[in-house]
C-alpha positions, 0 to 999 in steps of 0.5 A: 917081411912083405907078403900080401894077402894071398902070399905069406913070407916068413924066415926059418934061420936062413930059409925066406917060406913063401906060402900060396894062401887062398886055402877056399880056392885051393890057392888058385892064382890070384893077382895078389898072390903074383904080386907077393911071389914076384916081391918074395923073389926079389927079397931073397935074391936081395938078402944076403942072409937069405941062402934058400927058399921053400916054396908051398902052399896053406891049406893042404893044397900046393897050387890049383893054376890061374883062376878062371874068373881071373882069366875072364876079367873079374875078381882083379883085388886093389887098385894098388895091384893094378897099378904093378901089373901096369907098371911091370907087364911082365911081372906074373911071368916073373912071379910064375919063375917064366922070366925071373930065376932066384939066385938062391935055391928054390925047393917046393913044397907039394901038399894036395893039388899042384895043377896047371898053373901049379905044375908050372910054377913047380917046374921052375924050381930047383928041388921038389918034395910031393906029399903022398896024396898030392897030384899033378897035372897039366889039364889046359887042354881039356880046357881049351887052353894053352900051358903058357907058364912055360911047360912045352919048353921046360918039361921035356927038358925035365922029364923025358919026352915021352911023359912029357907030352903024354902030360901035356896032351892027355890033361890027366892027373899024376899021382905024387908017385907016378909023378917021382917015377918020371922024375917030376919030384924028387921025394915023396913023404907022408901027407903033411910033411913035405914043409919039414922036408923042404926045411931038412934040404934047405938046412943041409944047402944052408950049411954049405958055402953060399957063393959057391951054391949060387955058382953051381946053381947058375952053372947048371942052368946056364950051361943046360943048352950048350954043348959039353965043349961049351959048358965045360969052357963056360964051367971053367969060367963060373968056378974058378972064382969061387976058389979064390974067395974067403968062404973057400979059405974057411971051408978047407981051413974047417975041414981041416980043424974038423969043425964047422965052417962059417960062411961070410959070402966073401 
C-alpha cells in the first residue's frame, strides 16, 4: 500500500486516506512525510480503481508547516530519502500540490493546526472540510520568512483579495469559522469528525462516473485563467469526448432503468 514512516496510506472502497503522521510535532513537514505524499500522489493518478483521495492528519492536528530544524539542515531521516530528493529536486513542490495536480479529486480533512505549510498544502486541494476548533493560518511573516508553497499566487485566486493579503501580511491565526466565511473551507463539523465527512463527499464523487469526474476537474483548473471565449472553446474540447464513452451509455441506460449505474472508466 506504500507509505512511510510519517505517511500512512490506506483504502476505504475507492477512496486511497493519506494521513500526516508525526502527531509529537503536530505532523510538522518532514522529508519522510514529502517522500510518502509525493508517492501517494502518484498511487492514486496510476490506479484505476483509486477515484478519490482524503487527505488529513493523526493526532488531532492536520499540518503545522516545514519543520524548522529541517530548514536549518538537521533531522533529514534516511539515506534512502536523500537519495530521492537528490534524484528528483523538485519532488517536495510536487508532494506540497506546487508542481503536481491528482487526477483525482483531493478532499482534505482538517483536525487542529493547519498552518503555514499546512495552509499551503490545503490550497492545493479541491475540497475542504475543517473540524470546529482547527485554525489556519500563514505566519511566515512573523518568521521572516516567504509562503513559498504557492500562496501569493494561489490564494487571491481562492479567496478575495482582500482576506488573502490580510492572511498573507498579518501571520495571524483564523478560526475554522472565519476561515468558511472568506471561503478557505467548504464545511465546518464537530471536532473529530472531518475524516467521516471527507469519506461522505468522497463516496457521493465515487458514485459518479469517474472520467467524466477527471474531466470536469481538469476543465476547471485548466480554463481558470482564460477568458470565458477561451475556456468555453477549451470546454467544448475537454467534454465532448466524455459523451461518447461507455460510462456515458451506462449512465443514461440506469438512469432510465432507474438503478444505479456501474462505471467501467471505458
Amino acid at each position: 500500500m506504500g507509505g512511510t514512516e510519517h505517511l500512512t496510506v490506506r483504502r476505504e472502497g475507492a477512496t486511497l486516506v493519506l494521513t500526516l503522521n508525526r502527531p509529537e510535532a503536530k505532523n510538522a513537514l518532514s522529508l519522510p512525510m514529502l517522500v510518502g505524499l509525493y508517492d501517494g500522489w502518484i498511487q492514486a493518478d496510476e490506479d484505476e480503481e483509486v477515484r478519490s483521495i482524503v487527505l488529513t492528519g493523526a493526532g488531532g492536528a492536520f499540518c503545522a508547516g516545514m519543520d524548522l530544524k529541517a530548514l536549518a539542515g538537521k533531522g533529514m531521516e534516511g539515506q534512502e530519502y536523500r537519495d530521492r530528493l537528490k534524484a528528483d529536486p523538485d519532488l517536495h513542490w510536487k508532494a506540497m500540490l506546487r508542481h503536481h495536480r491528482p487526477r483525482k479529486p483531493v478532499i482534505a480533512a482538517v483536525e487542529g493546526h493547519c498552518v503555514a505549510g499546512g495552509t499551503e498544502i490545503l490550497q492545493g486541494t479541491d475540497i475542504r472540510v475543517a473540524g470546529e476548533s482547527a485554525t489556519f493560518g500563514l505566519f511566515e511573516v512573523r518568521r521572516g520568512l516567504f509562503p513559498i508553497g504557492g500562496s501569493t499566487v494561489r490564494l487571491q485566486r481562492q479567496i478575495p483579495r482582500t482576506h488573502a493579503l490580510e492572511m498573507l501580511l498579518t501571520g495571524r491565526p483564523y478560526s475554522a469559522r472565519e476561515a468558511a466565511g472568506i471561503g478557505l473551507v467548504g464545511h465546518v463539523v464537530a471536532d473529530g469528525t472531518a475524516v467521516a465527512k471527507a469519506l461522505e463527499i468522497a463516496e457521493q464523487i465515487n458514485a459518479c462516473g469517474p472520467l467524466a469526474v477527471e474531466a470536469v476537474k481538469a476543465s476547471v483548473y485548466e480554463t481558470a485563467s482564460m477568458t470565458e471565449a477561451e475556456g468555453l472553446a477549451a470546454e467544448l474540447k475537454r467534454g465532448w469526448p466524455v459523451f461518447d464513452t461507455a460510462d456515458a451509455r451506462e449512465g443514461a441506460r440506469a438512469f432510465a432503468e432507474k438503478r444505479p449505474p456501474v462505471y467501467k472508466r471505458a
